[in-house]
mmCIF file of the N, C-alpha and C atoms, coordinates in Angstrom:
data_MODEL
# 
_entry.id   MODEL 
# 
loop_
_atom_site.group_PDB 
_atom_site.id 
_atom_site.type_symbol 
_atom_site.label_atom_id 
_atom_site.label_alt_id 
_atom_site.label_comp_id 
_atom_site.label_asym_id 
_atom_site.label_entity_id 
_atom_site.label_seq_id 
_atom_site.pdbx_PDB_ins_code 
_atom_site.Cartn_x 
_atom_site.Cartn_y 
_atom_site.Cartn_z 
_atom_site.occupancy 
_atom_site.B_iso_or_equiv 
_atom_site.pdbx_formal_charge 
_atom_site.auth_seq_id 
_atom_site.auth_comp_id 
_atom_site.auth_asym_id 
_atom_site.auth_atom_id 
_atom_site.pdbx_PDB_model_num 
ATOM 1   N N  . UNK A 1 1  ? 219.004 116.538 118.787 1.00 0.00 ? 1  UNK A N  1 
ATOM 2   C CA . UNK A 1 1  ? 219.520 115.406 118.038 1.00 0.00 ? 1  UNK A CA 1 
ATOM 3   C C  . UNK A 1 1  ? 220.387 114.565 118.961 1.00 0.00 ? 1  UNK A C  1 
ATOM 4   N N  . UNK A 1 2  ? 220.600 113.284 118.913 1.00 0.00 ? 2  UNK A N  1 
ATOM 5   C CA . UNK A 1 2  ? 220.495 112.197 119.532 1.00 0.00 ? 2  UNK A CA 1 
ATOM 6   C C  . UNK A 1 2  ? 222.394 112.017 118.655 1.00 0.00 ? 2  UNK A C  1 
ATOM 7   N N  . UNK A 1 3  ? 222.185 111.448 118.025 1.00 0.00 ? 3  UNK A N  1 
ATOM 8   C CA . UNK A 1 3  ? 223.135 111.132 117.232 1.00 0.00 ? 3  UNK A CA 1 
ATOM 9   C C  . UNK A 1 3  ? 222.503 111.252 115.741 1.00 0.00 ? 3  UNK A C  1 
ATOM 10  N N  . UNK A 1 4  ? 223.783 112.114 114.625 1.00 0.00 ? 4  UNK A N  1 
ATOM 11  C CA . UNK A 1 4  ? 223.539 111.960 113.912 1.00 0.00 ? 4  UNK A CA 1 
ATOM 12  C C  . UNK A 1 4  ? 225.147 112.395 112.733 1.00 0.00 ? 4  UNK A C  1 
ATOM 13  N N  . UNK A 1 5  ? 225.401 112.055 111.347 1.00 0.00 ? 5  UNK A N  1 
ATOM 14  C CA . UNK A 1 5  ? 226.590 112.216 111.232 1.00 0.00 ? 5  UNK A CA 1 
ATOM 15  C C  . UNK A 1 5  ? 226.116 113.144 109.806 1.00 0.00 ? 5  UNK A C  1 
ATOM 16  N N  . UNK A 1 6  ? 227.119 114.491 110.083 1.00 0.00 ? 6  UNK A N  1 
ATOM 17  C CA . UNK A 1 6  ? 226.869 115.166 108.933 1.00 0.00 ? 6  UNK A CA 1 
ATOM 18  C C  . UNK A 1 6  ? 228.363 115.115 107.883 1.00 0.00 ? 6  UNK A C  1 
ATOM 19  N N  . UNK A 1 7  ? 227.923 114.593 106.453 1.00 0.00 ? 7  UNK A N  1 
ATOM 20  C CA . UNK A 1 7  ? 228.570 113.980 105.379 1.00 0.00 ? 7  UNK A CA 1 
ATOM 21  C C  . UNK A 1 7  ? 228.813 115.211 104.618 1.00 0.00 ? 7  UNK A C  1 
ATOM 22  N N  . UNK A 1 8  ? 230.193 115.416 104.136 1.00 0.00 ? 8  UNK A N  1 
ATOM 23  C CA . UNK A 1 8  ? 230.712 116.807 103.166 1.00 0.00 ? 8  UNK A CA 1 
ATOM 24  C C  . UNK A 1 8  ? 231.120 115.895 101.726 1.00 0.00 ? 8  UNK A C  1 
ATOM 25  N N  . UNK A 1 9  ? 230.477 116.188 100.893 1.00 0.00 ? 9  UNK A N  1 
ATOM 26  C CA . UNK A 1 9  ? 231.129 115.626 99.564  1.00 0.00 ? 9  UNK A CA 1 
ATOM 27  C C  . UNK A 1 9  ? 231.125 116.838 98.417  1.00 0.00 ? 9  UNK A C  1 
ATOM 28  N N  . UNK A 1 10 ? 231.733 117.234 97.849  1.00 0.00 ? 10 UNK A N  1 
ATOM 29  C CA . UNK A 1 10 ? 231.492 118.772 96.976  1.00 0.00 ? 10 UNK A CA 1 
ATOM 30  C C  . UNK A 1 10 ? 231.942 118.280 95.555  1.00 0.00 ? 10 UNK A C  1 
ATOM 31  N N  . UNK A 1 11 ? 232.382 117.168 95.000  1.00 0.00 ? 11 UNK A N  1 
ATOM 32  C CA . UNK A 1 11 ? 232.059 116.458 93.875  1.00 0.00 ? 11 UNK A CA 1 
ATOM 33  C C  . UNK A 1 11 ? 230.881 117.043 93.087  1.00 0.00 ? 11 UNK A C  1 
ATOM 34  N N  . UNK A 1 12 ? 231.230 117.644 92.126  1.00 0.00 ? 12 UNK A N  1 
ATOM 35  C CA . UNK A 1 12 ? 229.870 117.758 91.200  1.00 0.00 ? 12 UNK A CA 1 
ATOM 36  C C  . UNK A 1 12 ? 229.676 116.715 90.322  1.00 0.00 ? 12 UNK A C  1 
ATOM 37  N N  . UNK A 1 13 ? 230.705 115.848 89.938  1.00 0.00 ? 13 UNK A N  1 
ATOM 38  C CA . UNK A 1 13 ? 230.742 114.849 88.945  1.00 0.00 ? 13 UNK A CA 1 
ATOM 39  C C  . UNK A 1 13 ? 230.119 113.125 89.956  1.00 0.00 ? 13 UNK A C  1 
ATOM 40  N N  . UNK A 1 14 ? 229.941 113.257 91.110  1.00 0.00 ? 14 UNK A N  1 
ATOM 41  C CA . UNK A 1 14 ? 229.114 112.126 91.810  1.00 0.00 ? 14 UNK A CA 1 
ATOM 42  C C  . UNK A 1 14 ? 227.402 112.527 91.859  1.00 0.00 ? 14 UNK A C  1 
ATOM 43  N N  . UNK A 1 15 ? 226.589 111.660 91.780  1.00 0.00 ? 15 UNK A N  1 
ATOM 44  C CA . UNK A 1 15 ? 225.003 111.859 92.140  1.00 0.00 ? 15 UNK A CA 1 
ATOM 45  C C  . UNK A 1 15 ? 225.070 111.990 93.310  1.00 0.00 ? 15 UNK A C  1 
ATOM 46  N N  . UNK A 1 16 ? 224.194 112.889 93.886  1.00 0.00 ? 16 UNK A N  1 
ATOM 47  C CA . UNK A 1 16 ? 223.691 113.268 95.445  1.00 0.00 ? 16 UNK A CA 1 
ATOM 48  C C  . UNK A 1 16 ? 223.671 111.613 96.072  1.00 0.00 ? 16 UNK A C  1 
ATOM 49  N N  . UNK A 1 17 ? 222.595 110.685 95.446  1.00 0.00 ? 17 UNK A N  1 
ATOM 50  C CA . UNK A 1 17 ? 222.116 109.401 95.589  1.00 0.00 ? 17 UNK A CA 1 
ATOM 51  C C  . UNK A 1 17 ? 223.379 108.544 96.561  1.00 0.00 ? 17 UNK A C  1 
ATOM 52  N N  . UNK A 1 18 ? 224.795 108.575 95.963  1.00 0.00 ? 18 UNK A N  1 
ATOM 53  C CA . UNK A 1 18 ? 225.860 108.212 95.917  1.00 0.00 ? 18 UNK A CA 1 
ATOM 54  C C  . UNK A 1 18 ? 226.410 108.849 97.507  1.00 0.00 ? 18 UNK A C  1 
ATOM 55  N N  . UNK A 1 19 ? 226.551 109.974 97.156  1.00 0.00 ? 19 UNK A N  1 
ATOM 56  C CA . UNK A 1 19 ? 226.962 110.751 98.376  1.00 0.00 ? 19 UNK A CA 1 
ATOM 57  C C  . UNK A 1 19 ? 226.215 110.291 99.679  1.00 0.00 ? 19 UNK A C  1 
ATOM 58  N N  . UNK A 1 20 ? 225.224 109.997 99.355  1.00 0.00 ? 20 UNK A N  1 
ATOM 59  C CA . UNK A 1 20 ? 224.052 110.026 100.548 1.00 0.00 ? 20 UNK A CA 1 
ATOM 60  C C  . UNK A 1 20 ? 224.246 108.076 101.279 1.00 0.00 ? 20 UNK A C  1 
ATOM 61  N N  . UNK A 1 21 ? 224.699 107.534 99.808  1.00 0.00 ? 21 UNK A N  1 
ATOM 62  C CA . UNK A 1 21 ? 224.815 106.207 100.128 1.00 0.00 ? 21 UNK A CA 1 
ATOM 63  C C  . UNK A 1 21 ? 225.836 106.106 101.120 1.00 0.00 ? 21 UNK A C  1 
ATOM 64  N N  . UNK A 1 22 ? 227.165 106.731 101.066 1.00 0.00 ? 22 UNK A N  1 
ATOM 65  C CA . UNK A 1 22 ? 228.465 106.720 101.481 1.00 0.00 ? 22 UNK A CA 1 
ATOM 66  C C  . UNK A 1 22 ? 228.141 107.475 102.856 1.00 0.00 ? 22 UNK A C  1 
ATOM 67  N N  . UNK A 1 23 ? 227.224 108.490 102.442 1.00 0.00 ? 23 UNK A N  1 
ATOM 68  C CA . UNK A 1 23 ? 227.114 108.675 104.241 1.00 0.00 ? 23 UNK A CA 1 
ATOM 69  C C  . UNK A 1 23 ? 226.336 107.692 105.412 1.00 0.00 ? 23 UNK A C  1 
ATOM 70  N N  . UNK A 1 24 ? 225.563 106.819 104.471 1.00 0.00 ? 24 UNK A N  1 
ATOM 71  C CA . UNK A 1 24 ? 224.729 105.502 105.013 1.00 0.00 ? 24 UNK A CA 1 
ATOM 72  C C  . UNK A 1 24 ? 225.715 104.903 105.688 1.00 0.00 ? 24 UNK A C  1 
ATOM 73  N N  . UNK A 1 25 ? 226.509 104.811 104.948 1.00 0.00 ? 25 UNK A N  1 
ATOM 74  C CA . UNK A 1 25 ? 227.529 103.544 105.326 1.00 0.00 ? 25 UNK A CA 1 
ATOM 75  C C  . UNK A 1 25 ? 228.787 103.889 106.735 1.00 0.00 ? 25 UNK A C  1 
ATOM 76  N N  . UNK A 1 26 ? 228.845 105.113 106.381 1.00 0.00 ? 26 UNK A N  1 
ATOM 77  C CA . UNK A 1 26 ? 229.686 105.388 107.392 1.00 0.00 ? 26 UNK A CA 1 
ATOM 78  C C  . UNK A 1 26 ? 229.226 105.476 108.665 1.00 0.00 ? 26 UNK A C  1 
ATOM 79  N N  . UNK A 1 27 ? 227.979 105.829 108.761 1.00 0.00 ? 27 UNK A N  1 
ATOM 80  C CA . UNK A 1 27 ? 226.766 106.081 110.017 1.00 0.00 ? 27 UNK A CA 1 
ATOM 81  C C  . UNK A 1 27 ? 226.575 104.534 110.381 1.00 0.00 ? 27 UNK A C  1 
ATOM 82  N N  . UNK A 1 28 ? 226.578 103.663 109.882 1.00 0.00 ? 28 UNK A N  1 
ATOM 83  C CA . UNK A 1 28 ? 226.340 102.272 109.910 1.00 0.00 ? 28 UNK A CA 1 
ATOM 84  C C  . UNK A 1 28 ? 227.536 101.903 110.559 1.00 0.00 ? 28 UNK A C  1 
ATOM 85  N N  . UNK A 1 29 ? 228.656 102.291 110.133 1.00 0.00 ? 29 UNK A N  1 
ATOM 86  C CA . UNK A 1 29 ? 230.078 101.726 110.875 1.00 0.00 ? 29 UNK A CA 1 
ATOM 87  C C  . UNK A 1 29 ? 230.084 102.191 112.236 1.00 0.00 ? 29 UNK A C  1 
ATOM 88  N N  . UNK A 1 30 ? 229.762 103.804 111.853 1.00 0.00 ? 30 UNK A N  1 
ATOM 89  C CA . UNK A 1 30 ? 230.419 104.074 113.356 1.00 0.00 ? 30 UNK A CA 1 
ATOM 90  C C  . UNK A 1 30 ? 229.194 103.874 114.633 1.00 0.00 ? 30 UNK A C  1 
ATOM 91  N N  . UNK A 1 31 ? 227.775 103.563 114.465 1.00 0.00 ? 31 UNK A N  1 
ATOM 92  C CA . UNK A 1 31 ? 226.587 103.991 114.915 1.00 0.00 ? 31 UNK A CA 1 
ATOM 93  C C  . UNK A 1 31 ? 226.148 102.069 115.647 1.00 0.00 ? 31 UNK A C  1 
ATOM 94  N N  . UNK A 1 32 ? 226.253 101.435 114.253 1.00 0.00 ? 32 UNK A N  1 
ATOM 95  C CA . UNK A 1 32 ? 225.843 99.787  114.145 1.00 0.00 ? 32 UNK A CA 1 
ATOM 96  C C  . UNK A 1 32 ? 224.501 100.088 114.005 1.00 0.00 ? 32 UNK A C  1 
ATOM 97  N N  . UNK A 1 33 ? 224.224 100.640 113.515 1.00 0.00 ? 33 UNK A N  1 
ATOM 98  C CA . UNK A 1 33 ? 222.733 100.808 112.852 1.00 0.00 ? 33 UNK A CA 1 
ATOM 99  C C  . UNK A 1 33 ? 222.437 101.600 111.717 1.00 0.00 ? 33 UNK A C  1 
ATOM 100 N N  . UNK A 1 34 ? 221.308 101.099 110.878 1.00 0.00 ? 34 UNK A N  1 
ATOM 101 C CA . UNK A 1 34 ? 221.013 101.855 109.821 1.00 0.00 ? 34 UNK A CA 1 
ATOM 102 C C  . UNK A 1 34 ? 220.472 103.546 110.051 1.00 0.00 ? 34 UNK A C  1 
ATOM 103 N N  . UNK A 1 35 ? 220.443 104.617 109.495 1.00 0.00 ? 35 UNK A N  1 
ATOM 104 C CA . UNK A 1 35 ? 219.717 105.744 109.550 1.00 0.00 ? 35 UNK A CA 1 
ATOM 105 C C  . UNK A 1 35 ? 218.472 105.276 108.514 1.00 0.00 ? 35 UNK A C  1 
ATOM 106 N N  . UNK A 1 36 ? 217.339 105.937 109.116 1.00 0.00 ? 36 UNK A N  1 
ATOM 107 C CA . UNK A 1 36 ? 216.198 106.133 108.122 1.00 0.00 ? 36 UNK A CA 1 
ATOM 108 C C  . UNK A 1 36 ? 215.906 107.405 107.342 1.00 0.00 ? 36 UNK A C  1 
ATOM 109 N N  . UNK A 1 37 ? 216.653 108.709 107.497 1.00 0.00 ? 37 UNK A N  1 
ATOM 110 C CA . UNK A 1 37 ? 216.423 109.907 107.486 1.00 0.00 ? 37 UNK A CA 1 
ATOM 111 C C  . UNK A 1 37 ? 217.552 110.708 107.191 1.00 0.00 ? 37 UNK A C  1 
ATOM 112 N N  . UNK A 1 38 ? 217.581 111.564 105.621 1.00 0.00 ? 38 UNK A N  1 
ATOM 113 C CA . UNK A 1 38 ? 218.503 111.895 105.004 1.00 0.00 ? 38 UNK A CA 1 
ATOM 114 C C  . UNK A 1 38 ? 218.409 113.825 105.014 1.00 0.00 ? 38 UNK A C  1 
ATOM 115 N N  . UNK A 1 39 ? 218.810 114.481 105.881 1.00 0.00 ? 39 UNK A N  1 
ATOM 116 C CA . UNK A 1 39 ? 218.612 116.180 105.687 1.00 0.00 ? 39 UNK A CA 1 
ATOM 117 C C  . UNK A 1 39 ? 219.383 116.777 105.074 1.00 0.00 ? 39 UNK A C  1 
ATOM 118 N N  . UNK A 1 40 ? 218.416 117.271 103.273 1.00 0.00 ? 40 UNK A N  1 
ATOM 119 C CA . UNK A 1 40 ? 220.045 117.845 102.605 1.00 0.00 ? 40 UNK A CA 1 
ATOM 120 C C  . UNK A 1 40 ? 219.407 119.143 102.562 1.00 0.00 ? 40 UNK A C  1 
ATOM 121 N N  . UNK A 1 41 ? 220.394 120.104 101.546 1.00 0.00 ? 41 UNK A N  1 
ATOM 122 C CA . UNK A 1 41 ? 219.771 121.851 101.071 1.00 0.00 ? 41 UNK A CA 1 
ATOM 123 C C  . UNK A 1 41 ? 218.528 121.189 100.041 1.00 0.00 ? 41 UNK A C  1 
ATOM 124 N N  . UNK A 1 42 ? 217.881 121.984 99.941  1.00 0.00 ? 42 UNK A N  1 
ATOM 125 C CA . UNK A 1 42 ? 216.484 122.033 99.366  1.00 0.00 ? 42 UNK A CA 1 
ATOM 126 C C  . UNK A 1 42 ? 217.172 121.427 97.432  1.00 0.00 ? 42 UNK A C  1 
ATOM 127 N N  . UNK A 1 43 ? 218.125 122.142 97.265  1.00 0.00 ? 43 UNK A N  1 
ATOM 128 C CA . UNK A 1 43 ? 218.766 122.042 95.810  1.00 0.00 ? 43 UNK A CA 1 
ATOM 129 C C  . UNK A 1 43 ? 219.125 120.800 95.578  1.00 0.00 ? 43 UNK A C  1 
ATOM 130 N N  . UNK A 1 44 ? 219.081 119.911 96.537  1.00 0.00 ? 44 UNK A N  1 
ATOM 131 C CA . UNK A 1 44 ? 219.555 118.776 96.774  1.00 0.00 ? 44 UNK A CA 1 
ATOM 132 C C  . UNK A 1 44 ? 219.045 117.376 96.777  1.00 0.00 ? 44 UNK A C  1 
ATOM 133 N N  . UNK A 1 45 ? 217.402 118.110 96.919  1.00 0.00 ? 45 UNK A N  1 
ATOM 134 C CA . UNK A 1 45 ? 216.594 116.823 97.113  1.00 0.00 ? 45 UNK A CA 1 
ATOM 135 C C  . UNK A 1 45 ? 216.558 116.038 96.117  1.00 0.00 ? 45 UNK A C  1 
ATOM 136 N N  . UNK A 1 46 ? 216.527 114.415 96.808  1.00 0.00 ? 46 UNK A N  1 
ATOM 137 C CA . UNK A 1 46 ? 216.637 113.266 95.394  1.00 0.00 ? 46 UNK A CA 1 
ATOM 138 C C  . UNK A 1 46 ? 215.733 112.701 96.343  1.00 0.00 ? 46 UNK A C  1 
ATOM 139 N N  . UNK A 1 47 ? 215.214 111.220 95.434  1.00 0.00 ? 47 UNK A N  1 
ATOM 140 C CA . UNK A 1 47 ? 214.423 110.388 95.654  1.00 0.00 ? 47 UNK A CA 1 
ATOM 141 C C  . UNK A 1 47 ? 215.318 109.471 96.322  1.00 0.00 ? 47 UNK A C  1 
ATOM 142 N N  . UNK A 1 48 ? 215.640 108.625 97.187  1.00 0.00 ? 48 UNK A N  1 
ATOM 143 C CA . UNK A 1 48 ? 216.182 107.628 98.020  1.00 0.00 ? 48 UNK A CA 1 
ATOM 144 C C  . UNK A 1 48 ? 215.352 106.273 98.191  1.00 0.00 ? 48 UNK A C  1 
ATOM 145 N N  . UNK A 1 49 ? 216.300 105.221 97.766  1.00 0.00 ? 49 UNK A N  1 
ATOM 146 C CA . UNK A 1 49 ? 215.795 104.106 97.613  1.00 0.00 ? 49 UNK A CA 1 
ATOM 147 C C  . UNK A 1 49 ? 215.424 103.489 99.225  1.00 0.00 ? 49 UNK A C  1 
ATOM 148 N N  . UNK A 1 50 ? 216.185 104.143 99.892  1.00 0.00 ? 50 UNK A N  1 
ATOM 149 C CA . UNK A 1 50 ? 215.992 103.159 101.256 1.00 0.00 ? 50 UNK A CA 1 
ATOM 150 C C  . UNK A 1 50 ? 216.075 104.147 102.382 1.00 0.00 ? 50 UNK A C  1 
ATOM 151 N N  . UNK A 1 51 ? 215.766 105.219 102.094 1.00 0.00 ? 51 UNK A N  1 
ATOM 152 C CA . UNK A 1 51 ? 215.680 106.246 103.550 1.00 0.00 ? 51 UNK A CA 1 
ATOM 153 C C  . UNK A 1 51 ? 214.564 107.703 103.169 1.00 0.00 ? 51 UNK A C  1 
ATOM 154 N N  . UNK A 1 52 ? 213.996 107.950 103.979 1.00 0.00 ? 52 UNK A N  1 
ATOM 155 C CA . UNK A 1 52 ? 213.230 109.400 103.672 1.00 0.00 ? 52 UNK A CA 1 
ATOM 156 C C  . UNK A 1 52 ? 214.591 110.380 103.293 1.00 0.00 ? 52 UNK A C  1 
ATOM 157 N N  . UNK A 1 53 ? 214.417 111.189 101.986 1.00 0.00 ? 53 UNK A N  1 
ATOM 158 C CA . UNK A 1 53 ? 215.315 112.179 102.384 1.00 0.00 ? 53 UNK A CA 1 
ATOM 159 C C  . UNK A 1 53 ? 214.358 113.564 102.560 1.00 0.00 ? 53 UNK A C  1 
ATOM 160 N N  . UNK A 1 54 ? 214.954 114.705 103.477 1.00 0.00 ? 54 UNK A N  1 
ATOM 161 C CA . UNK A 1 54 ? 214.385 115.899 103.946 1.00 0.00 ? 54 UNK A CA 1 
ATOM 162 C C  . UNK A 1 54 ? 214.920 117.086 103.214 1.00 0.00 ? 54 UNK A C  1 
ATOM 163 N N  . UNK A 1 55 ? 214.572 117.867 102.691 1.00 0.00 ? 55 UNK A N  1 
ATOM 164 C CA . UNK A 1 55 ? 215.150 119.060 102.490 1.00 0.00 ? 55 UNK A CA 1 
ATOM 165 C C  . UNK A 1 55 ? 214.748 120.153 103.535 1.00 0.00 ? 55 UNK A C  1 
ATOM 166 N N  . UNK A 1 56 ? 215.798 120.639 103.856 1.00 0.00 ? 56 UNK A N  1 
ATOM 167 C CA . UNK A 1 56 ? 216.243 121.730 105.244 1.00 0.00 ? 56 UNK A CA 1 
ATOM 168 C C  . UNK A 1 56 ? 216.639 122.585 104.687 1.00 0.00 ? 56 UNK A C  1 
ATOM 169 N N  . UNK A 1 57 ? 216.434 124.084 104.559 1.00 0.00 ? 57 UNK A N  1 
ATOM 170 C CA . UNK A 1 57 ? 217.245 125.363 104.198 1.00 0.00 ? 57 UNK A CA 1 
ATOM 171 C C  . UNK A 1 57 ? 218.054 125.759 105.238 1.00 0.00 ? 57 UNK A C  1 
ATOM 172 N N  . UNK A 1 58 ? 218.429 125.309 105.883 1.00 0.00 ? 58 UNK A N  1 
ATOM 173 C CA . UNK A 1 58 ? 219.362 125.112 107.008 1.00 0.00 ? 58 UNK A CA 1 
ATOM 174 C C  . UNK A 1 58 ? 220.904 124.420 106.721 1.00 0.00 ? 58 UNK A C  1 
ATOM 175 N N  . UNK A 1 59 ? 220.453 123.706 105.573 1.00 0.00 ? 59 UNK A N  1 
ATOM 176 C CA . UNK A 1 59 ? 221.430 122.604 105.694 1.00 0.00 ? 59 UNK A CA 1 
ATOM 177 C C  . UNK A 1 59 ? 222.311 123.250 104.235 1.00 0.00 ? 59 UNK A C  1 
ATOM 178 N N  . UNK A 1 60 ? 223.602 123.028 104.757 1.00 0.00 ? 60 UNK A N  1 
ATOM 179 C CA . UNK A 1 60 ? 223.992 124.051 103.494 1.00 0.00 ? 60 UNK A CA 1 
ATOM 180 C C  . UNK A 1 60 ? 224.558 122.984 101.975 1.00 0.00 ? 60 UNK A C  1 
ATOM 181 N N  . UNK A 1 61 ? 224.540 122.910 101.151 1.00 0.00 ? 61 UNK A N  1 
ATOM 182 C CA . UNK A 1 61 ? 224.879 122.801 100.195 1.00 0.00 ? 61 UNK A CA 1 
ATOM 183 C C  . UNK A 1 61 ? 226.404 121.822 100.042 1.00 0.00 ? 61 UNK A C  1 
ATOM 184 N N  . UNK A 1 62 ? 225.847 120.914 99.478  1.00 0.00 ? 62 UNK A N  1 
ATOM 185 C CA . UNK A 1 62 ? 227.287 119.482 99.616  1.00 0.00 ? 62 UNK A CA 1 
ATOM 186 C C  . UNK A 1 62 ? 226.879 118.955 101.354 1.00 0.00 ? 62 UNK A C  1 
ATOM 187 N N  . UNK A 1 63 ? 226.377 119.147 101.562 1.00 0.00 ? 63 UNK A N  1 
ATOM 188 C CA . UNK A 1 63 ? 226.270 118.681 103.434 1.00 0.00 ? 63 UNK A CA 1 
ATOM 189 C C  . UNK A 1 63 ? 224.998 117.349 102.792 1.00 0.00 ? 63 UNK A C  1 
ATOM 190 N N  . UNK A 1 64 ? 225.337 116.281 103.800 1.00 0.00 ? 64 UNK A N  1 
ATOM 191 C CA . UNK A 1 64 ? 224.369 115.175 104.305 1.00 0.00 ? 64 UNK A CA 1 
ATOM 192 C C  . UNK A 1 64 ? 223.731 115.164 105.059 1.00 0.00 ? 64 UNK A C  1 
ATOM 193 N N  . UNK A 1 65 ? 222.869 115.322 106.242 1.00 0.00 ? 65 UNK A N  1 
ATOM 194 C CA . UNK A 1 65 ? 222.887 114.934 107.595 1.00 0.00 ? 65 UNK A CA 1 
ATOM 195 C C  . UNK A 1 65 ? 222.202 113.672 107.284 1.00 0.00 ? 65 UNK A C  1 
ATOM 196 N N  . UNK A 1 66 ? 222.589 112.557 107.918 1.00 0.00 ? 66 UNK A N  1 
ATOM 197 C CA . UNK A 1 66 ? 221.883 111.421 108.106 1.00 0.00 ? 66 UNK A CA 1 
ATOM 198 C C  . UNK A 1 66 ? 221.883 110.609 109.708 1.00 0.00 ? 66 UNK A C  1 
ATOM 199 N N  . UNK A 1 67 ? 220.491 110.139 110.448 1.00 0.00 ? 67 UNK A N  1 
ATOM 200 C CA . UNK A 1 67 ? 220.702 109.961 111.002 1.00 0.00 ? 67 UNK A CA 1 
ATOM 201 C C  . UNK A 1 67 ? 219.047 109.017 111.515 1.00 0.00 ? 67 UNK A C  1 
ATOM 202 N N  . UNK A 1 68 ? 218.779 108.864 112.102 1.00 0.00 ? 68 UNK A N  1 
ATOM 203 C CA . UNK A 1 68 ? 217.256 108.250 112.521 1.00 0.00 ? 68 UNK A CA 1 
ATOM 204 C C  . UNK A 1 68 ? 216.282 109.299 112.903 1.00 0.00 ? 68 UNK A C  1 
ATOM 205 N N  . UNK A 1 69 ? 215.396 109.160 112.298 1.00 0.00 ? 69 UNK A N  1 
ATOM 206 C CA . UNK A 1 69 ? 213.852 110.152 112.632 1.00 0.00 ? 69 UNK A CA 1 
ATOM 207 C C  . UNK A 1 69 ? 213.566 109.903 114.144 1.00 0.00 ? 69 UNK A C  1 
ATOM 208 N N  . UNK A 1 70 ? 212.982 110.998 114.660 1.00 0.00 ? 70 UNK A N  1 
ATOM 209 C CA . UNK A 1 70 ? 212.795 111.093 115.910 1.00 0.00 ? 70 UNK A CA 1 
ATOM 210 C C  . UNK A 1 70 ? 214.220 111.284 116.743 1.00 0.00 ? 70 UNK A C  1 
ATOM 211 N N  . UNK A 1 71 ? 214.885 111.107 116.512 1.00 0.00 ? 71 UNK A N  1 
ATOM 212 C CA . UNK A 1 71 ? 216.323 111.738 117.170 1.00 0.00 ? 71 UNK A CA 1 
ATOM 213 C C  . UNK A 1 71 ? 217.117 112.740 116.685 1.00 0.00 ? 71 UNK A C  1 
ATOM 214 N N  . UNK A 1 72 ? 216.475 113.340 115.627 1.00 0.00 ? 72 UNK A N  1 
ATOM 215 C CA . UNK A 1 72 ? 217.209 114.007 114.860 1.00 0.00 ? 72 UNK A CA 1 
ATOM 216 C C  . UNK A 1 72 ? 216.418 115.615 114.724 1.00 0.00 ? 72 UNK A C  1 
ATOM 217 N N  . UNK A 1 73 ? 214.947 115.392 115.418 1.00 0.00 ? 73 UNK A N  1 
ATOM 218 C CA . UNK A 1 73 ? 213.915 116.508 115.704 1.00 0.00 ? 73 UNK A CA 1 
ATOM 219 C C  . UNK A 1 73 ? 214.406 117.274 116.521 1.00 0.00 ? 73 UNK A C  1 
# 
């Protein structure tokens, strides 16, 4: 992985959707570019309006990873 920023939100009362947005944004600030590619826990998977999201059993639970495909392989 190239660059990529992993997002902690443990809110049960926010949508994943939300969480995932806020990690968009922060990757956008600190990066100056959009991510296309969202890696959450499998329990996690949502539909995303503007990025692939991945489910990883790797990826633990409340975690984001977001970051660009192909750098993130």
């Amino acid at each position: 992985m190239k660059m990529g920023l992993l997002w902690y939100d443990a809110d049960p009362k926010r949508p994943a959707v939300r969480k995932i947005d806020e990690a968009v944004e922060h990757y956008c600030q600190k990066f100056g570019v959009a991510p296309n590619t969202c890696y959450v826990n499998p329990k996690e998977a949502v539909s995303h309006p503007s990025l692939k999201v991945v489910p990883k059993p790797i990826v633990q639970p409340n975690h984001y990873l977001v970051g660009v495909a192909g750098t993130m392989d």
